[in-house]
N, C-alpha and C positions, 0 to 999 in steps of 0.2 A: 551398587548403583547410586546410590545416596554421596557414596564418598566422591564419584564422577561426576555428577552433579555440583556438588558443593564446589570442586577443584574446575569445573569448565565457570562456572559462575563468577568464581575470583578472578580468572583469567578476563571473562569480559568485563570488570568492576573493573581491575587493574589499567584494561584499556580507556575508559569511557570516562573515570573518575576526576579527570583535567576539563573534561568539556567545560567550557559554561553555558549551557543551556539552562534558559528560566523554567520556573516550573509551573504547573498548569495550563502548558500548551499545548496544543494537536503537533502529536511529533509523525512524521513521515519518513518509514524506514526502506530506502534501496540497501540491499542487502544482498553479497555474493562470501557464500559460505566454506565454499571448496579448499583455498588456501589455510583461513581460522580451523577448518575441520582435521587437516593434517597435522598443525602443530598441537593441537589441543588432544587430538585421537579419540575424537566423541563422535556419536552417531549425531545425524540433520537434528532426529527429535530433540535430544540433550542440548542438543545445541541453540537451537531456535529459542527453547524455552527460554535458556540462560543470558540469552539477548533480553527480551520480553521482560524477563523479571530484573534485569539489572536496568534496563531505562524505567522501568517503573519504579524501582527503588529507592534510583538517584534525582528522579527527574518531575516525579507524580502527576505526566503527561493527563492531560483530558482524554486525552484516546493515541491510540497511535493505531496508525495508517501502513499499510503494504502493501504494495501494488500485488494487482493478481493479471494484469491486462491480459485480455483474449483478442489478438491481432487478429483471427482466425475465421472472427468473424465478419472479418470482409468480404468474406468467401463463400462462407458458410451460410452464412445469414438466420445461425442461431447461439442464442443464446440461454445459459440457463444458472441462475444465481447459484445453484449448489452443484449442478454437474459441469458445468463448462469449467476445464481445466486453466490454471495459470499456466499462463504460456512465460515469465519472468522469472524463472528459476526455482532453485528448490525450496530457498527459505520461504515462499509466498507459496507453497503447497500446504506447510503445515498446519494443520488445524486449532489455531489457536485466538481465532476469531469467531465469534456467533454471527455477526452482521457483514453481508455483505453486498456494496451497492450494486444499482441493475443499470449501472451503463455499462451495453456488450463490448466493448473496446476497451474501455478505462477503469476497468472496475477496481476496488481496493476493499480489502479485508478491513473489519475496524475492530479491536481489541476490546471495546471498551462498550460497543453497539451505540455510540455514541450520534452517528449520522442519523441514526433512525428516526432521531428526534425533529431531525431536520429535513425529512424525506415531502413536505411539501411545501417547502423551500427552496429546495435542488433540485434546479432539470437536468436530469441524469439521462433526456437524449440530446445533448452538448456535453463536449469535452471541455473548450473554451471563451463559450460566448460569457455574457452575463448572466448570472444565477447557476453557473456551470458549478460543480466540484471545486474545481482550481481555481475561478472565482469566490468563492467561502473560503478557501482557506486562503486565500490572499489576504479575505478582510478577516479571518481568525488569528491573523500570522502565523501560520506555521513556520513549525522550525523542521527541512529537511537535514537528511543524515542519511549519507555514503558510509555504509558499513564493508569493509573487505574491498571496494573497489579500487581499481585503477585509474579509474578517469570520472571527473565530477555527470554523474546521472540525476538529471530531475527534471519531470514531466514539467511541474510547474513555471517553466523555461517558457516551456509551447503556450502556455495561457500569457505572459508576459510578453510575447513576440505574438501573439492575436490585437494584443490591447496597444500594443503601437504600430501594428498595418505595418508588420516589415514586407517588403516585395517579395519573398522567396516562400510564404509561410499562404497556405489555401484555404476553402473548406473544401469536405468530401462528407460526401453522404453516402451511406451505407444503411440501405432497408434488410430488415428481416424481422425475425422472432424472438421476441424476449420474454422468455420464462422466469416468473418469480418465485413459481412453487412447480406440484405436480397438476396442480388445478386451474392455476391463473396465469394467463399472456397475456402479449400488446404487440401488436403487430409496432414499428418500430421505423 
């Protein structure tokens, strides 16, 4: 296991080791696994991690970011910080985050539980007004990162196209229940 490990590691080092990416920044990882998983012949778990520790390695990010968004809860009108599934594929299932925020729509895992610190700072019922999420890391600069993808994915597009009133871009409100533990809600 260790020697599968070591060899998916070097495969992602191999890729990643040209970036220039500064260091000590909120890195924000979109991440589709499926393709890297067939050449590599690792299981999600082996795999994820070997992301994880190789931009930590190279990069010694503040935290890095995964989206987990729960679309779901349009519908739904619950949410709940450790049961509501990601609905953003498989690498944002993996458990390798402690913290993760309570907006039912836009939530992101944090590696580092680094947002925590910032949790009455962020209003985490906005996706992109000001003091939204996407707002902090505009003014943190985040450095996003398409991993496996085909086509360039980042949320923080939507908060860029809020901030200049393009025509085609709305709000939408969406009430329900937002669960932070098994004890404590907020209606929403």
């Amino acid at each position: 296991m260790s020697y599968q490990r070591d060899y998916v590691e070097s495969c992602v080092f191999d890729l990643l080791k040209q970036l220039n990416i500064p260091k000590k920044r909120i890195i924000f990882l979109h991440v589709k696994l499926r393709n890297f998983k067939k050449r590599v012949n690792a299981s999600y778990e082996i795999l994820s991690k070997a992301i994880i520790t190789v931009f930590e390695d190279l990069f010694n990010p503040k935290t890095i970011l995964v989206p987990t968004f729960t679309y779901s809860f349009t519908k739904s009108g619950i949410y709940h910080r450790a049961f509501s599934k990601s609905e953003v594929g498989r690498f944002s299932e993996e458990k390798f985050a402690p913290y993760r925020t309570r907006n039912p729509i836009f939530s992101v895992v944090d590696v580092h539980n680094y947002l925590s610190n910032f949790e009455n700072e962020i209003n985490f019922n906005t996706a992109f007004d000001e003091n939204s999420l996407f707002h902090f890391l505009d003014e943190e600069d985040c450095i996003i990162v398409n991993f496996g993808l085909e086509k360039l994915i980042s949320t923080q597009l939507h908060y860029v196209e809020r901030q200049m009133n393009v025509s085609y871009r709305y709000d939408k409100i969406f009430e329900g229940v937002v669960y932070h533990d098994e004890f404590n809600c907020e209606n929403q």
